[in-house]
C-alpha positions in Angstrom: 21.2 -6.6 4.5 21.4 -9.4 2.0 18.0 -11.3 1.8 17.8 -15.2 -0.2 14.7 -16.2 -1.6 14.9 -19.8 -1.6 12.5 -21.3 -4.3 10.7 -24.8 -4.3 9.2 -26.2 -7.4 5.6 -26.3 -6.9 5.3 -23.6 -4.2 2.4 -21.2 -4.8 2.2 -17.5 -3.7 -0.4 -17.3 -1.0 -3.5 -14.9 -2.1 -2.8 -12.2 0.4 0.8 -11.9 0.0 1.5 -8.8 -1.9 4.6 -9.1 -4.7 7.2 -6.7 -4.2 6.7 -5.4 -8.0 3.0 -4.6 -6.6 4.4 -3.6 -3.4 6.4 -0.9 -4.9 4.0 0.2 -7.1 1.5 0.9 -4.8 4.3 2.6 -2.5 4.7 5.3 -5.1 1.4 6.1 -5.5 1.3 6.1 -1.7 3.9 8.8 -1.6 3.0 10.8 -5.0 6.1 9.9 -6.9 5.5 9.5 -10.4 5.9 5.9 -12.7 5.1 6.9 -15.9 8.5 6.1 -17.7 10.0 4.6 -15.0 12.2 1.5 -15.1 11.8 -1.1 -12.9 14.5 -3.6 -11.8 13.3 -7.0 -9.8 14.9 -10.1 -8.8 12.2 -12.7 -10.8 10.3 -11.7 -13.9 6.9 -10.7 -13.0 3.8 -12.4 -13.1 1.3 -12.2 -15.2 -1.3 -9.7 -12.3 2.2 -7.8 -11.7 2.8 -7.4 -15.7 -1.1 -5.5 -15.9 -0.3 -3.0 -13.2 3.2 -2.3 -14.4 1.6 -1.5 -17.9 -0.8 0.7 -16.2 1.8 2.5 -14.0 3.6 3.7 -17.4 6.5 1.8 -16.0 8.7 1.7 -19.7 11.0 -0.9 -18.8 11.3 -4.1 -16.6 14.7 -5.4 -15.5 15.3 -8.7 -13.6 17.9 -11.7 -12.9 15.8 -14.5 -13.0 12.9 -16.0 -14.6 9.8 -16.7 -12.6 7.9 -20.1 -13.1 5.2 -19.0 -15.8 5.9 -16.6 -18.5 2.8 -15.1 -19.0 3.3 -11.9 -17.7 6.8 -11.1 -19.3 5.0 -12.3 -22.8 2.8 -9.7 -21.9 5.0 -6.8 -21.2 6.4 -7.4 -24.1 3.3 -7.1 -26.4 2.5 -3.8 -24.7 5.8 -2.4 -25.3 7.1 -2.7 -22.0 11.1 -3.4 -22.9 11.5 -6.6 -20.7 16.2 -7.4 -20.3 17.5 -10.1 -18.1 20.1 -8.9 -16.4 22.9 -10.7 -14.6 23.8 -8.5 -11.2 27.4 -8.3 -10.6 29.2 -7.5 -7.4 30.4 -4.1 -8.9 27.9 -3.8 -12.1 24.9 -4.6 -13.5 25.6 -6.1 -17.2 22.6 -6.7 -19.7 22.4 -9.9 -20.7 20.3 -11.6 -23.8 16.5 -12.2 -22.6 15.2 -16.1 -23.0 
């Protein structure tokens, strides 16, 4: 199943929508598997609520293909260590390409 997220300028998350970096987060712990050291690979750069629980997962790395609206949260990834990569997904590969 292919699923498009269609983005319009302007267009605000509502408060009780849960992100999927969230969302997966709090699946793990759900199911006692581990994050500390994981990577994590998204389809929009985190926000800036996502970044803080990522850092506290232990998640080491943050992948993603596009960036989301504000930056705040990969600027903050990145000053905790967190190795934040754009990546461009390919039909047969994934291939790392250089971060904004």
């Amino acid at each position: 199943m292919t699923v498009t997220n269609t983005f319009e300028p302007g267009l605000r998350t509502k408060p009780e929508v849960v992100h999927a970096e969230m969302n997966a987060i709090a699946f793990a712990a759900k199911h006692g598997v581990a994050t500390d050291q994981c990577i994590m690979i998204t389809t929009h750069s985190p926000c800036f609520e996502c970044a803080k629980l990522i850092v506290q997962s232990g998640i080491k790395a943050v992948y993603y293909e596009q960036a989301y609206r504000l930056t705040d949260g990969v600027q903050f990834l990145k000053e905790c260590h967190v190795v934040v990569r754009v990546i461009d997904v390919g039909e047969e590969e994934v291939r790392e390409t250089k971060a904004p």
